[in-house]
C-alpha positions as CSV (number, residue, x, y, z in Angstrom):
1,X,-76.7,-52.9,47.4
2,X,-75.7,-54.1,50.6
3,X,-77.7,-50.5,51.5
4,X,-80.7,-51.0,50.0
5,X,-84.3,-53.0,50.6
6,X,-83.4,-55.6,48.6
7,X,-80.1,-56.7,49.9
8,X,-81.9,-58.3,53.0
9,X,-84.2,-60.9,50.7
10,X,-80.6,-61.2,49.2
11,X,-79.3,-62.4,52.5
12,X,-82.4,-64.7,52.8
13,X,-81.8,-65.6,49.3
14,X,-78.4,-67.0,49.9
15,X,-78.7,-68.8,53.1
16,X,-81.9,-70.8,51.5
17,X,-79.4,-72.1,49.4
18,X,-76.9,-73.4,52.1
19,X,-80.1,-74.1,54.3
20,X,-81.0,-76.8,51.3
21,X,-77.4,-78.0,51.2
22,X,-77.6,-78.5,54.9
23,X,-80.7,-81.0,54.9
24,X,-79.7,-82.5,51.9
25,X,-76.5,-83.6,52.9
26,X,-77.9,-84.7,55.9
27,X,-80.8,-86.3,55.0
28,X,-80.1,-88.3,51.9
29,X,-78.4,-91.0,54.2
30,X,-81.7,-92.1,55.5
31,X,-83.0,-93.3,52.3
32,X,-79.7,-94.9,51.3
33,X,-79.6,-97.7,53.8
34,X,-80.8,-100.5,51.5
35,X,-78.0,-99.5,48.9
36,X,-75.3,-98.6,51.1
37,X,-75.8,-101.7,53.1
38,X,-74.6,-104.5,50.0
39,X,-71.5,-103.0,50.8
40,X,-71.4,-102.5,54.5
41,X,-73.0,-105.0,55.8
42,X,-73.5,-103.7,59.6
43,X,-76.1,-101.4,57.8
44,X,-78.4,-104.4,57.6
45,X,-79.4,-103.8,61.0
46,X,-81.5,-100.9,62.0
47,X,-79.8,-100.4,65.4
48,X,-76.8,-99.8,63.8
49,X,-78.3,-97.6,61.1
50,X,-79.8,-95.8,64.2
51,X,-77.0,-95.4,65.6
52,X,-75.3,-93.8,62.5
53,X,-78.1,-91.2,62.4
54,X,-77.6,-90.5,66.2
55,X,-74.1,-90.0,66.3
56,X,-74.7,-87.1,64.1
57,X,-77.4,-85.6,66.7
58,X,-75.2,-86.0,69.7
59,X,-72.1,-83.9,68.1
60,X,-74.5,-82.1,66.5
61,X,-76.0,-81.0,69.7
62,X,-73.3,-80.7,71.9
63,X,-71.3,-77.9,69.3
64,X,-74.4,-76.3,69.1
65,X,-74.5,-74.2,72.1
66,X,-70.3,-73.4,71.3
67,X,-71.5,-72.6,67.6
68,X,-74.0,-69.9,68.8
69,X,-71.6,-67.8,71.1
70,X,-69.2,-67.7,68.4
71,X,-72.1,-66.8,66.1
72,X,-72.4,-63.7,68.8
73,X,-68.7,-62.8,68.9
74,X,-67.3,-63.3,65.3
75,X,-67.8,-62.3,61.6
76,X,-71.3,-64.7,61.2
77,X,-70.4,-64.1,57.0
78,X,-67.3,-66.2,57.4
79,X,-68.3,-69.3,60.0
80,X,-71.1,-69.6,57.7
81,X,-68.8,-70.2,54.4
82,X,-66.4,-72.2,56.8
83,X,-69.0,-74.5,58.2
84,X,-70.6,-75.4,54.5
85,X,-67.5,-76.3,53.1
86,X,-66.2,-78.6,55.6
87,X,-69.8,-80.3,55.3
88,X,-69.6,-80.4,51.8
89,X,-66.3,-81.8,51.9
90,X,-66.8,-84.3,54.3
91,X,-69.9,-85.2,52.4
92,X,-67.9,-86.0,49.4
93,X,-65.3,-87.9,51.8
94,X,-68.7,-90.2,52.9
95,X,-68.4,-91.4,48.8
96,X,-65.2,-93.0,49.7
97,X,-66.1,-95.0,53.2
98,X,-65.7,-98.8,53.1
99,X,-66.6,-99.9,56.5
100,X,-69.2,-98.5,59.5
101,X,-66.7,-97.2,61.4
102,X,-65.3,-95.0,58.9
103,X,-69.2,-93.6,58.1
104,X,-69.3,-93.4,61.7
105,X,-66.3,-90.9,62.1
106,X,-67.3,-88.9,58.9
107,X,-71.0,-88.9,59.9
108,X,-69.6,-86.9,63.6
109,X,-67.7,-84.6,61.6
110,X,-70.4,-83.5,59.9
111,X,-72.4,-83.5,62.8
112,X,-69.6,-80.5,64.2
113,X,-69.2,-78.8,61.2
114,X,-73.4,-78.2,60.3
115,X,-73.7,-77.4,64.0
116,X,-72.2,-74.3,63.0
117,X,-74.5,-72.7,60.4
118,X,-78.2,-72.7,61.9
119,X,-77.5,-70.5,65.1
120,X,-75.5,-68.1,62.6
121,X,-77.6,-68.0,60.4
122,X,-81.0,-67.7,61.8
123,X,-79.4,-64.9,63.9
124,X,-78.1,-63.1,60.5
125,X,-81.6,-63.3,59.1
126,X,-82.7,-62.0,62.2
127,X,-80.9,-58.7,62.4
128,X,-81.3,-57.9,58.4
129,X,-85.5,-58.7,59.0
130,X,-86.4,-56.6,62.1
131,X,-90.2,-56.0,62.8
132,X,-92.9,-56.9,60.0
133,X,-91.0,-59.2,57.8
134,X,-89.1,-61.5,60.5
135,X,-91.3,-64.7,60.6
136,X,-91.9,-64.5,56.5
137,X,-87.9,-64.2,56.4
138,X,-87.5,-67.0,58.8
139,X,-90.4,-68.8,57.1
140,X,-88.9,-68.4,53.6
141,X,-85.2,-69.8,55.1
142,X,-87.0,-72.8,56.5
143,X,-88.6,-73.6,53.0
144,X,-84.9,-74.7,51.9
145,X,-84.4,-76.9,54.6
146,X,-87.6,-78.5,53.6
147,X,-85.8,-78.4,50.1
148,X,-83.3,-80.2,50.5
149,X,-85.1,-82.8,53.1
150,X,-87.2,-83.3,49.8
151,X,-83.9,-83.6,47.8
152,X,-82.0,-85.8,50.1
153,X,-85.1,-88.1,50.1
154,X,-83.8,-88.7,46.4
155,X,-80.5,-90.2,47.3
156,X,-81.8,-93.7,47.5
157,X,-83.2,-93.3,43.6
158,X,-80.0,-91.5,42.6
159,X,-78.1,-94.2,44.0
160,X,-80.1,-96.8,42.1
161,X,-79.4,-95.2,39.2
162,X,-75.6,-94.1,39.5
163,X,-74.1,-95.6,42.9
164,X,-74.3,-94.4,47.0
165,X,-70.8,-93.8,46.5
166,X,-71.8,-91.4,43.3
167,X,-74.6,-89.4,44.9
168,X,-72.5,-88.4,47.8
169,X,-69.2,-87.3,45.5
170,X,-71.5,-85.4,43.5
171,X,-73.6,-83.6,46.4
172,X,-70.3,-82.8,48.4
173,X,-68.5,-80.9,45.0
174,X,-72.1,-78.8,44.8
175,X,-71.5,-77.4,48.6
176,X,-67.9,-76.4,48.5
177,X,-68.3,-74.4,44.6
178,X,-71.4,-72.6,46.6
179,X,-69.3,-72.0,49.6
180,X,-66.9,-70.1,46.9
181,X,-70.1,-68.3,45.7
182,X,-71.1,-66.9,49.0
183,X,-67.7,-65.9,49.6
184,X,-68.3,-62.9,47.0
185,X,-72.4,-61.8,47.7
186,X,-72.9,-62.3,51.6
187,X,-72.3,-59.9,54.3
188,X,-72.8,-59.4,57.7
189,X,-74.9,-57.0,59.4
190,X,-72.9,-53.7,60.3
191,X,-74.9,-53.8,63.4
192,X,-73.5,-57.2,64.7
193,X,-69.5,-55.2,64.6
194,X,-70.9,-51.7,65.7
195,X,-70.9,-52.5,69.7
196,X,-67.0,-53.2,68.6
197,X,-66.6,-50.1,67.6
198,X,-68.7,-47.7,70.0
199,X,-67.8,-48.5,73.4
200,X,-64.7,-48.2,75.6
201,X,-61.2,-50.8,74.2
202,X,-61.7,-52.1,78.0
203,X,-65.1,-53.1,77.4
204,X,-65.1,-54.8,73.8
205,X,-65.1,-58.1,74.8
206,X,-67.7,-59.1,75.6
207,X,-67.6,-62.3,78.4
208,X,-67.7,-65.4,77.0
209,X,-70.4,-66.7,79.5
210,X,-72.4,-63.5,80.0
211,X,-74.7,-64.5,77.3
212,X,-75.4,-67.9,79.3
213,X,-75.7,-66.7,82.7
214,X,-78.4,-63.9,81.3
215,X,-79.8,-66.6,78.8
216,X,-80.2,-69.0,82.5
217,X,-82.2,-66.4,85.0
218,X,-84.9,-65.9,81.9
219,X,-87.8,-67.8,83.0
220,X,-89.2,-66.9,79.3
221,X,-86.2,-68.7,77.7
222,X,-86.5,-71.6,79.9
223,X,-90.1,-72.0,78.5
224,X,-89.0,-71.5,75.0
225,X,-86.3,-74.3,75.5
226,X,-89.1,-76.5,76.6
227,X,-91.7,-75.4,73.7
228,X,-88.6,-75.6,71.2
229,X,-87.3,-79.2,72.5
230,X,-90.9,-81.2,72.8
231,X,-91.7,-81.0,69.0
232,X,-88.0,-81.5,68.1
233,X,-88.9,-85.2,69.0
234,X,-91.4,-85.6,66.1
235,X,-89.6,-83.2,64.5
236,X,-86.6,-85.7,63.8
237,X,-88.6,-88.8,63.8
238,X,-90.5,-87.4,60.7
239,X,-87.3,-86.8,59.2
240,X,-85.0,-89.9,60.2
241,X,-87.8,-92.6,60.4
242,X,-90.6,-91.4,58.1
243,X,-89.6,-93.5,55.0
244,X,-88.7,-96.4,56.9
245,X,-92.1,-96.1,58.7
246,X,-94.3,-95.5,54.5
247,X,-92.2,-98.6,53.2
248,X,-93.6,-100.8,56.5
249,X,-96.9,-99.6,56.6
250,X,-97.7,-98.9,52.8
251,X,-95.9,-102.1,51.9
252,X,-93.5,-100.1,49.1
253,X,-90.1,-100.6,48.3
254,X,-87.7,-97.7,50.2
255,X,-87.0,-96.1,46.5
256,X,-90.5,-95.3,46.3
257,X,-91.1,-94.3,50.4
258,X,-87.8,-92.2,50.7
259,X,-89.5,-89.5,47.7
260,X,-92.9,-89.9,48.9
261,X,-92.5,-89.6,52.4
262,X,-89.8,-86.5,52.3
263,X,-91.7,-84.4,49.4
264,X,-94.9,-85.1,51.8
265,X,-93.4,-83.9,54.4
266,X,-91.3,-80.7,52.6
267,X,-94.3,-79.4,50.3
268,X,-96.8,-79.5,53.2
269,X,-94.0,-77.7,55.5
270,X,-93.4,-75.0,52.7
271,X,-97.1,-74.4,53.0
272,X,-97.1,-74.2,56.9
273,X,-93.7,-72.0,56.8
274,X,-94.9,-69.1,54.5
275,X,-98.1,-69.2,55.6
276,X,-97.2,-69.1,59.6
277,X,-94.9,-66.1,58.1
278,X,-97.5,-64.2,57.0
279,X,-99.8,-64.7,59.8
280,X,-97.8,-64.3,62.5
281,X,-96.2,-61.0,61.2
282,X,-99.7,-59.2,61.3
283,X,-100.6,-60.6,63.9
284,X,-98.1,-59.2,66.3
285,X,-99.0,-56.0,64.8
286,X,-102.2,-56.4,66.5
287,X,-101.2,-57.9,69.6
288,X,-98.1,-59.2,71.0
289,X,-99.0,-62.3,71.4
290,X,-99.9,-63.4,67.5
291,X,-96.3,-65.2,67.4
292,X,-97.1,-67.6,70.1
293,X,-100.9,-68.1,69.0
294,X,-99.6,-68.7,65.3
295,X,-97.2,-70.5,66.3
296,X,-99.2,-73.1,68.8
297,X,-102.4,-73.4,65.9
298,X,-99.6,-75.0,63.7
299,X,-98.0,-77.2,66.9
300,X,-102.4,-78.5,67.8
301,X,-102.4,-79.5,64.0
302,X,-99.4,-82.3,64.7
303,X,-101.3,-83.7,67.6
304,X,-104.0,-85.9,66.0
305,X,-101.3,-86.1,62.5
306,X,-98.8,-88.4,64.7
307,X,-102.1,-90.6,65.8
308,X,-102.4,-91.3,62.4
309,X,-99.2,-92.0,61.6
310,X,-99.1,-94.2,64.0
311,X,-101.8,-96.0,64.1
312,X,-103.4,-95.6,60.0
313,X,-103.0,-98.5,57.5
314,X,-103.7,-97.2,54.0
315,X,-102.1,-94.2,52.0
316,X,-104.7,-92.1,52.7
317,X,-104.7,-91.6,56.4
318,X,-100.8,-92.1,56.2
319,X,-99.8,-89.7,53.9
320,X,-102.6,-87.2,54.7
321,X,-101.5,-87.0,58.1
322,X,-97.8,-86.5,57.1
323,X,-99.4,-83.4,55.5
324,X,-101.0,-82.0,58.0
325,X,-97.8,-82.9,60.2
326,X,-95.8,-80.6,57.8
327,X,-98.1,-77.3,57.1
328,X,-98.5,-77.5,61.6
329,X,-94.6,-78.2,62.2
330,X,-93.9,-75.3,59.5
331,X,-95.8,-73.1,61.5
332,X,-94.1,-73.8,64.5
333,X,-90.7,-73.6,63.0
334,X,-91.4,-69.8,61.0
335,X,-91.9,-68.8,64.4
336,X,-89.3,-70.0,66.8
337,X,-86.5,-67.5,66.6
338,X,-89.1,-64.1,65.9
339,X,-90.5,-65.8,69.7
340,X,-87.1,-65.9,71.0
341,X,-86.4,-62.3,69.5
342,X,-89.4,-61.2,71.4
343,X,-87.4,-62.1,74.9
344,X,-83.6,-62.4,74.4
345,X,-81.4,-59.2,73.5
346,X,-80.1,-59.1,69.9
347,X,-76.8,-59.4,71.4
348,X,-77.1,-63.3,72.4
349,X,-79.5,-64.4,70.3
350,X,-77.4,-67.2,68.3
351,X,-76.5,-68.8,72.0
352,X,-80.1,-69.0,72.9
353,X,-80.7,-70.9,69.7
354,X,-77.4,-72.6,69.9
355,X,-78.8,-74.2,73.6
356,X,-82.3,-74.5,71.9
357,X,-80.8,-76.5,68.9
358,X,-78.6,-78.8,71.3
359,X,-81.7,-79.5,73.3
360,X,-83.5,-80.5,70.8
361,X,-81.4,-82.3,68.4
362,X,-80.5,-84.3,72.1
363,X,-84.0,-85.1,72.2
364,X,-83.8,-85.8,68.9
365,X,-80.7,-88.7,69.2
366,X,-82.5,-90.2,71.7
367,X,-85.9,-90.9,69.9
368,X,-83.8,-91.9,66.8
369,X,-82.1,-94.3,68.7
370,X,-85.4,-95.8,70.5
371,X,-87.5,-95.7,67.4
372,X,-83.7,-98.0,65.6
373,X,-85.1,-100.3,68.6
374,X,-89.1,-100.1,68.2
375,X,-88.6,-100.5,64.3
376,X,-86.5,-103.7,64.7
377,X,-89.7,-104.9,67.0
378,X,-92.3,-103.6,64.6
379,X,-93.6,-101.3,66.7
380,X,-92.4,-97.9,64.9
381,X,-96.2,-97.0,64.6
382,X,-96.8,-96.8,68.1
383,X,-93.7,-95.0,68.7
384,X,-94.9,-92.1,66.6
385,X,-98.0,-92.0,68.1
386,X,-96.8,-91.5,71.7
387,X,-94.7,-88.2,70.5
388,X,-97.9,-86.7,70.5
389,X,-98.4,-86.5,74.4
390,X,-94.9,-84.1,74.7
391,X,-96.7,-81.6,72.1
392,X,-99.7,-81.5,73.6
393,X,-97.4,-80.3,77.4
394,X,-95.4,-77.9,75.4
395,X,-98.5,-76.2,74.1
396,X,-100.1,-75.8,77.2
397,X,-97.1,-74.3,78.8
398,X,-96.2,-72.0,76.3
399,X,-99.7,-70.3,75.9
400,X,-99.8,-69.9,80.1
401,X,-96.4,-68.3,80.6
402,X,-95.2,-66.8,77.9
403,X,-96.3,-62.7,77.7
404,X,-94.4,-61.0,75.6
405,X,-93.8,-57.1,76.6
406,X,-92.1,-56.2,73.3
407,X,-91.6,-57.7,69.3
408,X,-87.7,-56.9,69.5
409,X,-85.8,-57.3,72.5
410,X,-82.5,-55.3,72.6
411,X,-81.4,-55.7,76.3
């Protein structure tokens, strides 16, 4: 099997699964403030609720770049199964927190532990989808993260109908019985051991830092880390802040934003991810180049989206925006690692996206924490609108520097 055509979607298969359980986990917090917050009262304030969601971007980001040259030197099959389990578990561990500080600690460890799957397994998907499927692979991944955003944007109705401690027991015991699953269907690549094998026993190991020093004198990766970091500002504001920001400005209770504003956001990205797949795969075929262009259409459509959001008062403009925000940002994200395949060697691709994930989820922590600030001020609006302007730079430097000389770079 592992042989065939198929096994490859069967790879892509899989991961979409922990992919979902990765955003789910994650993301059902967000909608569970009002519920969790009869019980621990330093929830009441949105500072500290921001700060709960940042702690997990900080750890989050700071592992990342570890996670991806481990990704590149180990077994990716293995950290994969490792890292969903001790999310899963440590999800089912947040069921039994009393106080703030013990979400705190619990919301960190997660924070390590789903650090550890994204530059793995992007970088998996990667080297079982070489040439004309990679985006649509990529894309297809992404559409479970968007999943389980949608999912996770459940937890606050879940919880009104069982309890917060409930929905996270039962979430957690789902993640470690899949983590059992994958243990029997995924593999890695044979190409990821076969340098192991083939060259001289002096030269096997590869240097730790090797991969960073490279990854630092590429002017293209530089630009990428830019491109990739910009968005990941709206990026997490849309997915921390969003239902907060449909219950203000739609007047609804948070049980009714947290679905709404996640499925918005999750259908309309599906659309963007497949579709930015598709395109951008033929387009490279054509020129070079189609990655990039694909890739910046979908970033131009969440320019005027975050104006809206910002600034629009009824559901129309406010939820039609977070459309259009989706189907652009899915674009972008089908797109990031088959551009980063395009100038880094196969051989240190999960660090490059281990850096590009800890720059963005840094930017990330920080515009969750300011937007804790703006929202306590009523001014989340405006703080959604101003994301617009680091887009807008990211664009523009991305189409002017970035020239692609091959699809697959392999040194």
């Amino acid at each position: 099997m592992k042989n065939t055509k198929i096994y490859p979607w069967i790879v892509v298969a899989l991961l979409w699964g922990v992919a979902l359980l990765n955003y789910m986990d994650r993301q059902m917090l967000s909608t569970m403030k009002e519920a969790m917050q009869i019980d621990i009262e330093e929830l009441q304030s949105a500072t500290n609720f921001g700060r709960l969601m940042a702690v997990f971007l900080w750890i989050y980001g700071c592992v990342s770049p570890v996670a991806g040259m481990i990704a590149d030197r180990i077994n990716r099959k293995w950290l994969i199964i490792g890292s969903l389990f001790v999310w899963s578990a440590v999800t089912w561990g947040m069921g039994h927190a009393t106080s703030f500080s013990e979400l705190y600690v619990l919301r960190a460890l997660m924070g390590i532990s789903e650090a550890l799957y994204i530059p793995a397994g992007l970088s998996l998907i990667a080297d079982w989808h070489p040439g004309k499927t990679r985006s649509l692979a990529i894309g297809i991944h992404m559409t479970g993260l968007y999943t389980g955003q949608a999912i996770g944007g459940f937890g606050a109705t879940v919880a009104s109908t069982y309890s917060w401690q409930a929905t996270f027991h039962g979430f957690g015991i789902i993640g470690i019985i899949y983590a059992i699953v994958l243990v029997f269907f995924l593999s890695e690549n044979k190409k990821h051991s076969e340098p192991q094998k083939t060259v001289n026993p002096s030269q096997q190991k590869i240097p730790l830092l090797k991969g960073l020093s490279l990854l630092i004198s590429n002017v293209g990766f530089w630009v990428i880390l830019f491109y990739f970091a910009a968005p990941s500002l709206p990026g997490w504001a849309t997915k921390n802040w969003l239902p907060t920001l449909f219950a203000e400005s739609l007047n609804i209770p948070m049980s009714q934003a947290g679905p709404l504003a996640t499925i918005t956001i999750a259908a309309s990205s599906f659309i963007g991810v497949i579709a930015g797949g598709i395109l951008s795969d033929k387009w490279v075929q054509k020129n070079l180049k189609g990655r990039i262009y694909t890739s910046a259409i979908g970033l131009s459509l969440t320019i005027p989206s975050l104006l809206l959001m910002g600034f629009g008062t009824s559901f129309v403009s406010i939820v039609g925006s977070a459309l259009c925000f989706g189907i652009g940002y899915g674009m972008f994200d089908a797109n990031n690692m088959p551009i980063l395949c395009q100038f880094v060697s196969d051989k240190y691709r999960a660090t490059a996206y281990g850096i590009m994930n800890m720059t963005g989820v840094f930017a990330g922590a920080a515009v969750t924490s300011v937007l804790g600030r703006w929202t306590d001020g009523g001014n989340l609006g405006l703080g959604f609108a101003w994301l617009s302007i680091g887009v807008f730079v990211a664009i523009a430097l991305l189409l002017y520097f970035l020239k692609p000389e091959t699809d697959n770079k392999t040194e």
